[in-house]
C-alpha positions as CSV (number, residue, x, y, z in Angstrom):
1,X,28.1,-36.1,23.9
2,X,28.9,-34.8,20.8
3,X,25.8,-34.5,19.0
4,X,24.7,-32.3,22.1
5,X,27.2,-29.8,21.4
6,X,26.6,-29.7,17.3
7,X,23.6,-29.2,18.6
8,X,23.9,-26.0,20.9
9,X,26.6,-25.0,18.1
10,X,23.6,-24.9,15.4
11,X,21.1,-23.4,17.9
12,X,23.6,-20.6,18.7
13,X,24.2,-20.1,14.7
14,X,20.6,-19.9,13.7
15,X,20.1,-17.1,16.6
16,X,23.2,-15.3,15.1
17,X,21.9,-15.3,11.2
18,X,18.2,-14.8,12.6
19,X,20.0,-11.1,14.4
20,X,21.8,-10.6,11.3
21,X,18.2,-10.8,9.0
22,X,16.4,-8.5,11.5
23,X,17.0,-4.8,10.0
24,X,17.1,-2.1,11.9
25,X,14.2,0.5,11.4
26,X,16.0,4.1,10.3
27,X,15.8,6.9,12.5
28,X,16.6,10.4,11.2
29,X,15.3,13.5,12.5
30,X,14.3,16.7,11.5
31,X,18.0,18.0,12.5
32,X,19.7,15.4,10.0
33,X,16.8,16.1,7.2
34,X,17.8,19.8,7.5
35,X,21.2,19.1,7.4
36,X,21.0,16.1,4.4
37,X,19.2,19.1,2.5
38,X,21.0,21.8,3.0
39,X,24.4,20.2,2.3
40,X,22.4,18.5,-1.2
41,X,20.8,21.6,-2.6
42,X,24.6,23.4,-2.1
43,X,25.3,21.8,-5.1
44,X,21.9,22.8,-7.1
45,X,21.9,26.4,-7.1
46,X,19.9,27.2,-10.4
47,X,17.1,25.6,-12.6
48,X,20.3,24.3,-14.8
49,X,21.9,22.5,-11.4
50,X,17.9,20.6,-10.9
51,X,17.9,17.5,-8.9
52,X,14.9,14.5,-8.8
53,X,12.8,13.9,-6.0
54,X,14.6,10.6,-6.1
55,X,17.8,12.0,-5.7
56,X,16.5,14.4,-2.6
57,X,14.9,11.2,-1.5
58,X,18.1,9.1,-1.8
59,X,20.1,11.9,0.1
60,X,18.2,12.4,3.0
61,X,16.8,8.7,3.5
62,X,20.2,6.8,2.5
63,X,17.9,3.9,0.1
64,X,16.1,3.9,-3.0
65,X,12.6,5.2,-2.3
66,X,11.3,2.1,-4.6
67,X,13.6,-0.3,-1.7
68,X,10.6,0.8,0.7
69,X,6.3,0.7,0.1
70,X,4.1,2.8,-0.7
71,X,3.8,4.3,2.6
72,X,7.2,4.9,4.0
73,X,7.8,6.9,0.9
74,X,5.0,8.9,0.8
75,X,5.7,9.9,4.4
76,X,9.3,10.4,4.1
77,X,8.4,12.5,0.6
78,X,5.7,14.7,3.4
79,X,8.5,15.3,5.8
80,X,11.3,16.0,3.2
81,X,8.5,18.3,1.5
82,X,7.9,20.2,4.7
83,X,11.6,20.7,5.7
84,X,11.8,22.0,2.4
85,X,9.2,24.7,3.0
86,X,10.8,25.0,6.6
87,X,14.3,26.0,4.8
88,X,12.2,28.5,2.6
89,X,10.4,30.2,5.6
90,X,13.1,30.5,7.3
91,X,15.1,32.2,4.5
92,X,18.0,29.7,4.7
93,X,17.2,28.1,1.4
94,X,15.0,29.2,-1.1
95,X,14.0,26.1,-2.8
96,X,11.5,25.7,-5.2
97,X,9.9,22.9,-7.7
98,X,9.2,23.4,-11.3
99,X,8.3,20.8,-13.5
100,X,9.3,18.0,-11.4
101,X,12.7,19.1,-10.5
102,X,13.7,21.3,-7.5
103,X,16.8,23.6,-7.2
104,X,17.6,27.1,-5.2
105,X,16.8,30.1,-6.7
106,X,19.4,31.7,-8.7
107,X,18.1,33.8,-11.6
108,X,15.2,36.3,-11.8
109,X,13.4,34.7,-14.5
110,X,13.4,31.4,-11.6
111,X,12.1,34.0,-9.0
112,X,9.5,35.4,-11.8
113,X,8.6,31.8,-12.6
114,X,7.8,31.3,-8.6
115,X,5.9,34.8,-8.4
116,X,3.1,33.8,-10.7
117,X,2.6,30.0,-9.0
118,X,1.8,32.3,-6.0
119,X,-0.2,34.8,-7.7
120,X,-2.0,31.4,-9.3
121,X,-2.5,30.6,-5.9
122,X,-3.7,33.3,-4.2
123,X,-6.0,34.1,-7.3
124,X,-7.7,30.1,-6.5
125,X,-7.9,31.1,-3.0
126,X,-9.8,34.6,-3.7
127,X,-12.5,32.8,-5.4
128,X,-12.6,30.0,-2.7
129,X,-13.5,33.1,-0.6
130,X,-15.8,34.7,-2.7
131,X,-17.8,31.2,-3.0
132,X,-18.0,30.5,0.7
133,X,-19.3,34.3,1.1
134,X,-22.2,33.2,-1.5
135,X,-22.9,29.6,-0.4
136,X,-23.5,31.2,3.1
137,X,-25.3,33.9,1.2
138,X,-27.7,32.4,-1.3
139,X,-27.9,29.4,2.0
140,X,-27.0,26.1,-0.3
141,X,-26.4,24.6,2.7
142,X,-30.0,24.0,2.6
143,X,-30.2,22.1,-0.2
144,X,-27.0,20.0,0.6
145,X,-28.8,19.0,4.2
146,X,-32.0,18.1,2.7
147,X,-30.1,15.9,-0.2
148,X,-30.9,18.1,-3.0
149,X,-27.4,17.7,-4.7
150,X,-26.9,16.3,-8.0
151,X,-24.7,13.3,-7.7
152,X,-24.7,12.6,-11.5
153,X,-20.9,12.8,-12.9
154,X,-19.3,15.3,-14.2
155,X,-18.6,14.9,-18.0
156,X,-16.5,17.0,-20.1
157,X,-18.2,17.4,-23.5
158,X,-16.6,15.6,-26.3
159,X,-15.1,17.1,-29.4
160,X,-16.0,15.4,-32.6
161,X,-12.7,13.9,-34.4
162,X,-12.4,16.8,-37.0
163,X,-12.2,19.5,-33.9
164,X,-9.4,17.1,-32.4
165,X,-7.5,17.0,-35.4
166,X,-7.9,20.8,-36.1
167,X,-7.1,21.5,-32.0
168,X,-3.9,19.2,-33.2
169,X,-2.9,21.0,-36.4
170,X,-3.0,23.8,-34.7
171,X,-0.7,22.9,-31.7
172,X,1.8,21.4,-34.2
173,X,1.7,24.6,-36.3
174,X,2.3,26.6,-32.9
175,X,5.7,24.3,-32.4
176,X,6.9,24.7,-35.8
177,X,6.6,28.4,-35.7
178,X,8.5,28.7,-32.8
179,X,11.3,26.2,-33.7
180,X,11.3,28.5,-36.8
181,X,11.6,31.4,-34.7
182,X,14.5,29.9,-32.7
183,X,12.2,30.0,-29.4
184,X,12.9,27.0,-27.2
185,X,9.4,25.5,-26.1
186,X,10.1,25.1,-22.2
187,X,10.7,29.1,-22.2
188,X,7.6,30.0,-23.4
189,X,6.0,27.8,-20.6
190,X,7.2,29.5,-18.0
């Protein structure tokens, strides 16, 4: 009789560890992102205040992004992207990413820095326009239809090892010049 009830006692432990394993799948919606964001980038107001994607990530989600694969974080980095854009649509939060690092706006020379990735932008997307007007125009549709496309790859021409090491003198002598000056590098990026 008493090996029957070690028995059901093991049975009945196993089920409780085997509960205990199981993890729970996280739920957080868009209200909580929102909110995780919004009470996050608070304290990163300014390109001096950055935070990581990583850190975002580790706000909103609650676990190291590298604790998940490849595809949970990629689709919790899209939804955390767009409620980032949501925040800056709707004027509640005007986040932004340069170099890597994301922060509010604070300073003009942030907002400045902003202005010309749009103006980038909108530039590319003139000359998208301007190329669908002549591909519909000159009718290479044609020739994509019939197979007439050149599927040979793309190479970049090479330079010969005295034009790399001049391109490289030349980028060095641009650095020293500028530490020289006083001129920190990451300004003149911007």
């Amino acid at each position: 009789m008493n090996k029957v009830i070690l028995k059901q006692q093991t049975k009945k432990e196993k089920e409780e560890s085997k509960s205990k394993k199981k993890q729970e799948p996280i739920k957080i919606t868009k209200d909580v992102i929102r909110h995780r964001l919004i009470t996050h980038f608070q304290n990163h107001i300014g390109e001096s205040n950055r935070t990581t994607q990583e850190e975002i990530f580790q706000v909103v989600v609650g676990i190291n992004s590298y604790m998940v694969n490849s595809f949970a974080r990629f689709y919790w980095f899209e939804q955390i992207q767009k409620m980032i854009r949501e925040l800056r649509r709707k004027n509640i939060a005007f986040v932004i990413k340069k170099k890597g690092f994301y922060f509010v706006l604070k300073e003009q020379y942030e907002a400045d820095y902003y202005k010309n990735v749009c103006d980038k932008s909108i530039s590319h997307m003139e000359n998208a326009k301007v190329r669908a007007d002549e591909w519909v125009e000159t009718e290479k549709w044609r020739d994509f239809e019939e197979g007439k496309v050149d599927l040979t790859p793309i190479e970049k021409p090479t330079k010969t090892q005295e034009e790399k090491i001049e391109e490289d003198v030349n980028t060095a002598n641009k650095k020293i010049i500028r530490l020289w000056k006083g001129e920190n590098e990451n300004e003149d990026k911007n």
